[in-house]
C-alpha positions in Angstrom: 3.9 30.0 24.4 2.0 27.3 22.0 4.1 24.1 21.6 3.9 23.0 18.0 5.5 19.4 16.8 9.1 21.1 16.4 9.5 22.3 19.5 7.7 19.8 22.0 8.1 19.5 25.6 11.6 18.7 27.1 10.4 15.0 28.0 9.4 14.7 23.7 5.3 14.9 25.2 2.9 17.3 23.7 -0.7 18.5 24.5 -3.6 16.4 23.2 -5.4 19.6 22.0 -1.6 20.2 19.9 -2.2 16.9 18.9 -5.3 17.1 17.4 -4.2 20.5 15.6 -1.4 18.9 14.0 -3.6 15.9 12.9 -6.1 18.3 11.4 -3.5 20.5 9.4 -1.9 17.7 7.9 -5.2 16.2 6.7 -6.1 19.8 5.5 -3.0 19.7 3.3 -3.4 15.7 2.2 -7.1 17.1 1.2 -6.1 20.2 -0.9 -3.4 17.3 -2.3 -6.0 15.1 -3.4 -8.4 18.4 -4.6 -5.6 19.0 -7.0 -4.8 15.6 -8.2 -8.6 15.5 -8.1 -8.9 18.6 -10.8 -6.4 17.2 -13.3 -7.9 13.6 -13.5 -11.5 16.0 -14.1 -9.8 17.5 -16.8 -8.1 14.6 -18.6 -11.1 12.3 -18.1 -11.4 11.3 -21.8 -8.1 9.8 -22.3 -7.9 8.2 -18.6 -11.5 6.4 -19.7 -10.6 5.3 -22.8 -7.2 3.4 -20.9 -9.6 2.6 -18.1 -12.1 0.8 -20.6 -9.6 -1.2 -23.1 -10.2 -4.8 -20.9 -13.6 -4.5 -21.4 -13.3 -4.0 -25.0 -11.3 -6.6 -25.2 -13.6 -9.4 -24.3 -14.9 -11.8 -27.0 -18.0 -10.1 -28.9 -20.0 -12.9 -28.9 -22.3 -12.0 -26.1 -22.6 -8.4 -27.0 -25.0 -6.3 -28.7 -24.5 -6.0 -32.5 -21.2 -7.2 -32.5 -20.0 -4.4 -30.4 -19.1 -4.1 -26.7 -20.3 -0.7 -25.0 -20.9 -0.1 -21.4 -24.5 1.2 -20.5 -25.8 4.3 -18.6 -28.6 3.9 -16.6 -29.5 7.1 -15.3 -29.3 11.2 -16.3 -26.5 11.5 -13.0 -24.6 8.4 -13.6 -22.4 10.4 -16.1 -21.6 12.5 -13.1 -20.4 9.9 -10.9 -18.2 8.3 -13.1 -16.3 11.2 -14.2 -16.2 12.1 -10.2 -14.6 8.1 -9.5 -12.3 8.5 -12.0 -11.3 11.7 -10.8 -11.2 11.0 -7.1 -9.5 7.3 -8.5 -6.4 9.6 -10.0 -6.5 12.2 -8.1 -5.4 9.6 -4.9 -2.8 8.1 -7.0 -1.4 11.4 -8.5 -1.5 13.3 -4.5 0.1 10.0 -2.8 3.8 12.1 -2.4 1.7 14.5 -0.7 -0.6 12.7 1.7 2.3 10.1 2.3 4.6 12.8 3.5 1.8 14.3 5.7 1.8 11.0 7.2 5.6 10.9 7.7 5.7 14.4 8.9 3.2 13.1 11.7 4.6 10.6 12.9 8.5 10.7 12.3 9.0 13.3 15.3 8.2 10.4 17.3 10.5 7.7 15.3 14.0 7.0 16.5 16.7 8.0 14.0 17.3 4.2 12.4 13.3 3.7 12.6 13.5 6.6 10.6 15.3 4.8 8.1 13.0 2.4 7.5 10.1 4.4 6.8 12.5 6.1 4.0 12.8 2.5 2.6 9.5 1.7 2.8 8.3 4.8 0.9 11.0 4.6 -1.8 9.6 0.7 -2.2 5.9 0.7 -1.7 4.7 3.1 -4.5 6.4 0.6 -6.7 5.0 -2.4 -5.7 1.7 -0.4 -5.9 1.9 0.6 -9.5 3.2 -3.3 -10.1 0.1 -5.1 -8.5 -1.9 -2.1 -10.7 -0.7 -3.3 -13.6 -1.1 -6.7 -13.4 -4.9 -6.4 -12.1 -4.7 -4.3 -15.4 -3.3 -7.2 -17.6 -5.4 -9.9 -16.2 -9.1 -7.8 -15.8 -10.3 -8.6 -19.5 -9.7 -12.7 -18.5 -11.4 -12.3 -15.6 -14.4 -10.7 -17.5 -14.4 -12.9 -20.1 -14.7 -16.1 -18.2 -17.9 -14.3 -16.1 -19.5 -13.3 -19.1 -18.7 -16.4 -20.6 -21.0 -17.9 -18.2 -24.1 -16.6 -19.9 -25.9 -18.6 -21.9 -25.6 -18.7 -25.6 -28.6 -16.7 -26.7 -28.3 -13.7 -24.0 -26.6 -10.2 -24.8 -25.0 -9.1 -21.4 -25.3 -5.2 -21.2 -23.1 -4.1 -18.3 -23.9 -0.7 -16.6 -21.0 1.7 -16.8 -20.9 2.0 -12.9 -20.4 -1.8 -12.1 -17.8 -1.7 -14.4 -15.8 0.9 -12.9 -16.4 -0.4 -9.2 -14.6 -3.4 -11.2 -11.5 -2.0 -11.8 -11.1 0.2 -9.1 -11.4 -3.2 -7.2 -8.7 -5.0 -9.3 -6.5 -2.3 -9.5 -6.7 -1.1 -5.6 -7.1 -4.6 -4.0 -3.4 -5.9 -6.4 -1.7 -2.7 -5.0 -2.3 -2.9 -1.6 -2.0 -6.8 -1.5 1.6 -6.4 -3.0 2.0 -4.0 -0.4 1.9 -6.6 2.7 5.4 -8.7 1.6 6.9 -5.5 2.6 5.3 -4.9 6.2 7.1 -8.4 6.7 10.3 -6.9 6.3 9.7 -4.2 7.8 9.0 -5.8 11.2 11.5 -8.3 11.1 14.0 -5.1 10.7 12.2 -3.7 13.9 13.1 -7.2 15.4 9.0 -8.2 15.9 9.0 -11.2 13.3 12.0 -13.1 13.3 12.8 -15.7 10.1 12.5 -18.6 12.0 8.9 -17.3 12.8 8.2 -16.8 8.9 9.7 -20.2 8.1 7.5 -21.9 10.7 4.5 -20.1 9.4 5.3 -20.9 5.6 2.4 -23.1 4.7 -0.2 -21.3 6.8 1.1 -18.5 4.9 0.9 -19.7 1.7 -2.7 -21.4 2.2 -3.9 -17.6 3.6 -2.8 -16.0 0.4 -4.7 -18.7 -1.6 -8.2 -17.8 0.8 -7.9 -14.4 0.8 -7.3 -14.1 -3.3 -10.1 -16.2 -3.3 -12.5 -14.1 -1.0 -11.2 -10.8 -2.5 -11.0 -10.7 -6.1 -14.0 -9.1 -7.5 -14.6 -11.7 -10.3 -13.7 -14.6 -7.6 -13.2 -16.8 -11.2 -9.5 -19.2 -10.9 -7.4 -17.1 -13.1 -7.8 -13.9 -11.4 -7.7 -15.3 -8.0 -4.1 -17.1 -9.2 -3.0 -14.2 -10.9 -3.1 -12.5 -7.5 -1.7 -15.4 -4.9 1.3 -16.8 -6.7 3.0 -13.5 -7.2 2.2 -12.6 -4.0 3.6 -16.0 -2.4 6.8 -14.8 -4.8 7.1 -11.8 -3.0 6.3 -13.5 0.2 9.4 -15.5 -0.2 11.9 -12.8 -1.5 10.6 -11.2 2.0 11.6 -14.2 4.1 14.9 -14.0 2.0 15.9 -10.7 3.3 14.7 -11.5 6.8 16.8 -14.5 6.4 19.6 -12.4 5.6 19.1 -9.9 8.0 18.6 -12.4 11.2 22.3 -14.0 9.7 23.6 -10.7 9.6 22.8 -9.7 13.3 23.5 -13.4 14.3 27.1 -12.8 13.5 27.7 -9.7 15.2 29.9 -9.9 17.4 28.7 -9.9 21.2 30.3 -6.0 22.8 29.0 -8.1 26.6 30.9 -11.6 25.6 34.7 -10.9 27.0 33.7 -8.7 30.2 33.4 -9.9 34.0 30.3 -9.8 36.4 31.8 -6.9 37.8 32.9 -5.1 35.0 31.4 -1.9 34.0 29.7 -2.4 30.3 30.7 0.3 27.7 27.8 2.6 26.9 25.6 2.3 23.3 25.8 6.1 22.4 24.0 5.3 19.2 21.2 4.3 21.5 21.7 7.3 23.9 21.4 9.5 21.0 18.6 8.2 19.5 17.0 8.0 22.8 18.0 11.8 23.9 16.7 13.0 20.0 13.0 11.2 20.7 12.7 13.1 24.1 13.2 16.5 22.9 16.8 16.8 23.7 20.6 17.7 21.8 22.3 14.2 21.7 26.1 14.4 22.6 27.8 16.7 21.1 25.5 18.7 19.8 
């Protein structure tokens, strides 16, 4: 009898071969996801273009042929790869419910009950801070563009190929996502008691001065404004983090101690809640069940 991820081993182990078969399903599935989203940003290319493109049309004219701003094609196959970025660029964002819960439905089986918990959080929080750091890389890519540009001399026309433009944005926009994204890992391990706020609050200013190096080093552009846009909402977020770890540490600080009344040689009363949790990750029933 095959053991599949629902019904493991009594000691919560499985087979490294089952393993590797579960892996490879739920990347089939997180594939065929990101086919499909894939398929509809192919289809809908015009419309996401003409959004992807409004920050370059933006830009001051000065520098630009005939008074106008358009983006060059080099080659006969370039056409090709930008519709196939765009699509693949959409298609990751529209399939993220489905590769995210392929993820979860990997490793949950292996979470305890309360870690569980978390993860739900942190799904229900990080799409949003995504879409947020998207949209300000969004707001602030035609500034960025126009102080590089503006960097030309006087009597140049800048024509920029249509490929380097898109490996722009899909810089901004991915690199502000994911960097909104790390305020949240900060609360997530100080609620799986790894970083404690006295740690973070130690760590302030080397904190602060490593957002500030790596907005530097990471935006594409690399100019002041875009590498300010991203560090001081970051650092904001940053410090709404260390305000819920602050919270939290307070919060299990005041707990009251189940250990602090009883004797050396009295019997402490058992943590079912633990027991449970511990008896669901190894496969078994729990109490009462």
């Amino acid at each position: 009898m095959k053991l599949s991820r629902r019904t493991a081993a009594p000691d919560g182990r499985m087979p490294l071969m089952e393993h590797l078969r579960e892996l490879r399903n739920r990347l089939v599935k997180a594939i065929l996801g990101l086919v499909a989203g894939a398929i509809i940003g192919w289809i809908f290319f015009d419309p996401i273009w003409d959004w992807l493109k409004q920050p370059y049309t933006r830009i001051p004219t000065e520098h630009c042929l005939d008074g106008k701003c358009d983006l060059v094609v080099h080659g006969p196959f370039e056409g090709f790869f930008v519709h196939l970025k765009v699509a693949l660029m959409i298609g990751t964002v529209l399939s993220s419910p489905v590769w995210l819960y392929q993820l979860w439905a990997f490793v949950a089986p292996g979470l305890y009950r309360r870690e569980r918990r978390w993860t739900y959080t942190f799904m229900a929080v990080a799409v949003p801070l995504f879409l947020a750091g998207g949209a300000l890389a969004y707001l602030t890519m035609d500034k960025g563009l126009q102080i590089l540009i503006g960097l030309a001399p006087g009597d140049t026309i800048v024509l920029i190929g249509i490929q380097d433009y898109l490996s722009y944005a899909q810089a901004m926009l991915f690199i502000f996502g994911l960097t909104f994204e790390l305020p949240l890992f900060v609360v997530i391990l100080n609620l799986a008691g790894v970083l404690t706020h006295e740690r973070i609050r130690k760590s302030r200013r080397m904190l602060w001065f490593g957002v500030f190096v790596f907005a530097a080093i990471a935006t594409p552009s690399q100019d002041p404004f875009t590498m300010l846009a991203l560090a001081l909402p970051t650092i904001v977020l940053f410090e709404i983090a260390e305000v819920i770890a602050y919270l939290h540490d307070r919060r299990l600080a005041a707990r009251p101690d189940p250990y602090a009344e009883l004797s050396d040689d009295e019997a402490a009363p058992l943590d079912l809640e633990a027991i449970d949790a511990e008896l669901e990750k190894g496969g078994g029933r729990g109490r009462g069940r």
